[in-house]
VMD Tcl script that draws the C-alpha trace (Angstrom):
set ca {
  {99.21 164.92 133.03}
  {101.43 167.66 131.62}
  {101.36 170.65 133.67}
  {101.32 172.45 129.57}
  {97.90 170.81 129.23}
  {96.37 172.07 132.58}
  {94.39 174.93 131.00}
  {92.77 172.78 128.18}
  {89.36 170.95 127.90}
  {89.66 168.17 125.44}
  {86.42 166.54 124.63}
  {86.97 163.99 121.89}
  {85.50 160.45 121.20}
  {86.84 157.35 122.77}
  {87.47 155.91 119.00}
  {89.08 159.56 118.13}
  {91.21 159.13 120.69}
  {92.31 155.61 120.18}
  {93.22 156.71 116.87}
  {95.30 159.32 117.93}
  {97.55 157.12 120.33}
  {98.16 154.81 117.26}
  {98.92 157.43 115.26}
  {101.45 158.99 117.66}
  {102.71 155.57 118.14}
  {103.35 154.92 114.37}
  {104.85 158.34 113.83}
  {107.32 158.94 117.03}
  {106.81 154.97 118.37}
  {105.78 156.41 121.34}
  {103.98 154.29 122.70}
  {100.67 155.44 125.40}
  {98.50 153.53 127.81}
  {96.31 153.83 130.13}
  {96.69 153.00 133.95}
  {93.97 151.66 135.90}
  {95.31 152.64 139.45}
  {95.65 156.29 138.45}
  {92.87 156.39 135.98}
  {95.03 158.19 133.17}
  {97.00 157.93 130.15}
  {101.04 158.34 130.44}
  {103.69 157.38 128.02}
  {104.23 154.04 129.16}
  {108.23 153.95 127.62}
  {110.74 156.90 126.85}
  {113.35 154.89 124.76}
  {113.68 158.35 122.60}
  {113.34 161.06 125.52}
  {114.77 163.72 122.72}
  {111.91 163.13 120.46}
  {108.93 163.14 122.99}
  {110.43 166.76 124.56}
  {110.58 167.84 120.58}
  {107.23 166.56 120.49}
  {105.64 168.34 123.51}
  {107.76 171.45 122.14}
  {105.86 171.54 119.25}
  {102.79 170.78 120.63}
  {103.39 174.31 122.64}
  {104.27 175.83 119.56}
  {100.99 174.86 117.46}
  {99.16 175.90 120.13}
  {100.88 179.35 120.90}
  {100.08 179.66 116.48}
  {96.67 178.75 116.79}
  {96.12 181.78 119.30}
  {98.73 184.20 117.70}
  {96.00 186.16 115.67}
  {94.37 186.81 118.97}
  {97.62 187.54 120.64}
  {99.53 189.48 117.85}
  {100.40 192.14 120.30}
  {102.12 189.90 122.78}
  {103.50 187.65 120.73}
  {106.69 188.35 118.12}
  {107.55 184.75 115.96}
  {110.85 185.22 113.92}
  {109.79 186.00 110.68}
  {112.75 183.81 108.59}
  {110.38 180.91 107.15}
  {112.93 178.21 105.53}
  {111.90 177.01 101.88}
  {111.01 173.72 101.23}
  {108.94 172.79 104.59}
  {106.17 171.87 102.00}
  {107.63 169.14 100.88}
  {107.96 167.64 104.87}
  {104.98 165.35 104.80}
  {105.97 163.62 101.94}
  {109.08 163.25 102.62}
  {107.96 161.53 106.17}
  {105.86 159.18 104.02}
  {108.66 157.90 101.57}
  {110.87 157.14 104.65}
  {108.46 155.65 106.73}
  {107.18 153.33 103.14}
  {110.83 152.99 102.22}
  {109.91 154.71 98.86}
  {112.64 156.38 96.35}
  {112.15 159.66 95.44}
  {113.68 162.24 92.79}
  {114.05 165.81 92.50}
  {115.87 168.65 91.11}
  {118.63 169.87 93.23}
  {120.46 173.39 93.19}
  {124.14 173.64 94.13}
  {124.80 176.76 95.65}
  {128.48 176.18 95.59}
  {128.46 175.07 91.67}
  {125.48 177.46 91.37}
  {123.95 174.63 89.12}
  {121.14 172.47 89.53}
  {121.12 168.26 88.86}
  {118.79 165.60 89.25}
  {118.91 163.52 92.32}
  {117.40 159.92 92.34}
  {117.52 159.17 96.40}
  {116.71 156.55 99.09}
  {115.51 158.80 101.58}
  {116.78 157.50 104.59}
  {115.73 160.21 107.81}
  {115.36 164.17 107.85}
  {117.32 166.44 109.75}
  {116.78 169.87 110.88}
  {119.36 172.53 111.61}
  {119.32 176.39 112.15}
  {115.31 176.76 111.45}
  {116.44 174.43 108.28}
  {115.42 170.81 106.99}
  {117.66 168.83 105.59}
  {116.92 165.11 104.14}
  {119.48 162.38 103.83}
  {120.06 158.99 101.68}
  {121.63 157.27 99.66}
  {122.19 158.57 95.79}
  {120.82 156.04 93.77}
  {123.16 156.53 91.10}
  {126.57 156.82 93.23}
  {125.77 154.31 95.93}
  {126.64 157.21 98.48}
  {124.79 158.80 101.64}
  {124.44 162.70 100.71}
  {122.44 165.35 102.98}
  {120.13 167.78 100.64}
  {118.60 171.22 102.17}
  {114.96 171.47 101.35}
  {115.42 175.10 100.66}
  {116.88 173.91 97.46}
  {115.01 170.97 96.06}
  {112.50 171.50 93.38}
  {110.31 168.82 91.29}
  {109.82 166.68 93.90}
  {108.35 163.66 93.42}
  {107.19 160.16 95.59}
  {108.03 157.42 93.06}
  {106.38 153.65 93.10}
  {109.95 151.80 93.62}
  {110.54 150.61 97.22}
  {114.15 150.39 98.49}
  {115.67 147.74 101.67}
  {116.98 149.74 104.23}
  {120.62 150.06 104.70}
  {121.48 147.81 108.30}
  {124.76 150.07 108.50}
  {123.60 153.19 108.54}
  {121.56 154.86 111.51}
  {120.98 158.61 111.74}
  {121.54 159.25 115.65}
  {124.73 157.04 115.35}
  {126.19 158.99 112.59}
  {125.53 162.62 113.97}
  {126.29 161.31 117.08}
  {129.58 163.13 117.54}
  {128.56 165.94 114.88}
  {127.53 169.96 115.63}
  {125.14 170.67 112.65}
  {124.30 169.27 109.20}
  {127.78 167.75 108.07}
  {128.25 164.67 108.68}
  {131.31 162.52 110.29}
  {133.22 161.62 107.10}
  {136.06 159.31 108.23}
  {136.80 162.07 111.08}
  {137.31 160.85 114.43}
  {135.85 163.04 117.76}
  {138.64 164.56 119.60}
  {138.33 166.62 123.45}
  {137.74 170.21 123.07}
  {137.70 172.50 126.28}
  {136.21 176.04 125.65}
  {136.34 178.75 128.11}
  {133.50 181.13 128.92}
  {133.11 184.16 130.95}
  {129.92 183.89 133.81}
  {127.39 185.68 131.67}
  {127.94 183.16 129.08}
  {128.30 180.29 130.49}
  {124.86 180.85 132.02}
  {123.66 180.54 127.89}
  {126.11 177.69 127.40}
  {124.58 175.10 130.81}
  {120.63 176.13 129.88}
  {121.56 175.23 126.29}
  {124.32 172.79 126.19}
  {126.59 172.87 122.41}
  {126.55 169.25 122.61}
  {125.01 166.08 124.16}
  {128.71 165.23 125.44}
  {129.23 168.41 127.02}
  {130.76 168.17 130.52}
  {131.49 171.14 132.87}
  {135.09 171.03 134.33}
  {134.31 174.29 136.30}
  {131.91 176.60 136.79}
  {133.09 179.81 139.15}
  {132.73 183.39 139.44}
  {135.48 183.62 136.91}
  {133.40 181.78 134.17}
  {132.69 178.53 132.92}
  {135.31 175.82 131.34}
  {133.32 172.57 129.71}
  {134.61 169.94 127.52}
  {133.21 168.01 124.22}
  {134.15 165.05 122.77}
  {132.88 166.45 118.97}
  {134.27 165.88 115.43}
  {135.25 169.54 114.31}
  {133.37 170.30 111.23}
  {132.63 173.93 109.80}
  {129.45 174.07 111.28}
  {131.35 173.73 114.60}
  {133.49 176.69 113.44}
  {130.68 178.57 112.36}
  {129.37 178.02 116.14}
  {132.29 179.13 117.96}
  {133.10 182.10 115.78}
  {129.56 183.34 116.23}
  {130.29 183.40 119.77}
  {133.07 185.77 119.51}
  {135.64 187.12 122.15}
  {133.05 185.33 124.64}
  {134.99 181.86 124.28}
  {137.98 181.11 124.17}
  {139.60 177.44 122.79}
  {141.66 176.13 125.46}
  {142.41 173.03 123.03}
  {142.74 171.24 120.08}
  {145.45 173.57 118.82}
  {144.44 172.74 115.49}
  {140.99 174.36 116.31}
  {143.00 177.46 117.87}
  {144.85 177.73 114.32}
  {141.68 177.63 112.22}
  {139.43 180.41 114.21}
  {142.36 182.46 114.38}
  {142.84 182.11 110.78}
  {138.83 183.04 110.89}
  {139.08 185.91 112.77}
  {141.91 187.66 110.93}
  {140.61 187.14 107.47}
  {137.17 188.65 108.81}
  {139.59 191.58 110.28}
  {141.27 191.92 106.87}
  {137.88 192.62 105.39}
  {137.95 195.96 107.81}
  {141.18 196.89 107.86}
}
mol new
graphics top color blue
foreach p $ca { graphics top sphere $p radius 0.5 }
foreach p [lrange $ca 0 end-1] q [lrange $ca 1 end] { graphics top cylinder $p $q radius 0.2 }
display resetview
């Protein structure tokens, strides 16, 4: 039993129960049983470790919610709410069914808003927001849309087969962020910390390929293997003079370029 569970006392029906772990099972295919020797339930296979921790993460969350009126005075949640997070459950249902969907879409960029016919294919979250992505019915092309800026949503009747050459983990798989790979290719990138940092940077890695190459009272050096897209850039620049790029010298070029156009805005 999880140590998070210690101080609760669940009393629920056998059939309740059996529900639940079907449920959980159909939702996150994790997959529960019960074992005779120890006389308790464990999660019999961990084939998606990431999603059970996210799962037991927001298991502590709902519960630290469901006592926050009670603890208001201890307790501070960041008030940003993202837009759209309405829209979650049926968006889980039209990818699970394989259902198309269409809604309204505003461009931020064009400052315009279209009509999307889509293929929902898996969500995504990034920086407290959701993102879904699939394929554009009409363009035969895999887009990402933030649910901050659909409107009109709607769960058609049309099913849709499921593209074989597309998975979600494989094609973020070498991404920071939202944006996907493109025809990019990953290259090394070492980044340079100083010890107060890199304490931050090894409790919560940048990246799943991160790989320390020192770690001394001078600071901390790591490498990634990571396609650099903005939302990389956006990362490092937030980060300020506490890294340093060591290499690409193409990522050097770009955040100095960064830096001195924010400067400009000052000078």
């Amino acid at each position: 039993m999880d140590s998070r569970s210690e101080d609760f006392n669940y009393r629920i029906s056998i059939r309740t129960f059996q529900r639940d772990i079907k449920d959980i099972y159909d939702l996150y295919k994790i997959h529960i049983e019960f074992d005779k020797s120890g006389q308790k339930y464990h999660i019999a296979s961990e084939d998606k470790p990431e999603a059970t921790e996210r799962l037991l993460s927001a298991f502590d969350t709902f519960n630290a919610l469901g006592i926050a009126d009670r603890l208001s005075d201890f307790i501070h949640f960041d008030t940003r709410r993202p837009k759209g997070t309405e829209n979650l459950f049926g968006l889980v249902h039209a990818i699970k069914d394989r259902l198309q969907i269409k809604f309204a879409y505003h461009d931020f960029r064009k400052d315009s808003t279209y009509l999307v016919t889509l293929n929902p294919y898996a969500l995504k979250e990034f920086e407290h927001r959701w993102y879904v992505l699939g394929n554009v019915v009409s363009k035969n092309h895999i887009r990402t849309f933030g649910l901050d800026r659909i409107t009109a949503f709607e769960i058609t009747n049309k099913h849709f087969d499921a593209r074989d050459d597309f998975n979600v983990n494989e094609n973020f798989k070498n991404c920071f962020g939202i944006i996907g790979p493109g025809n990019a290719e990953p290259e090394e990138v070492i980044l340079s910390f100083d010890k107060f940092q890199g304490k931050y940077i090894k409790t919560l890695p940048l990246h799943s390929s991160q790989k320390i190459i020192s770690d001394t009272d001078e600071g901390l050096q790591i490498s990634l293997n990571i396609i650099l897209t903005y939302d990389f850039h956006i990362q490092l620049l937030s980060l300020g003079a506490r890294v340093l790029v060591i290499k690409p010298e193409s990522l050097i070029v770009t955040l100095k370029t960064e830096l001195q156009n924010a400067l400009a805005h000052y000078a």
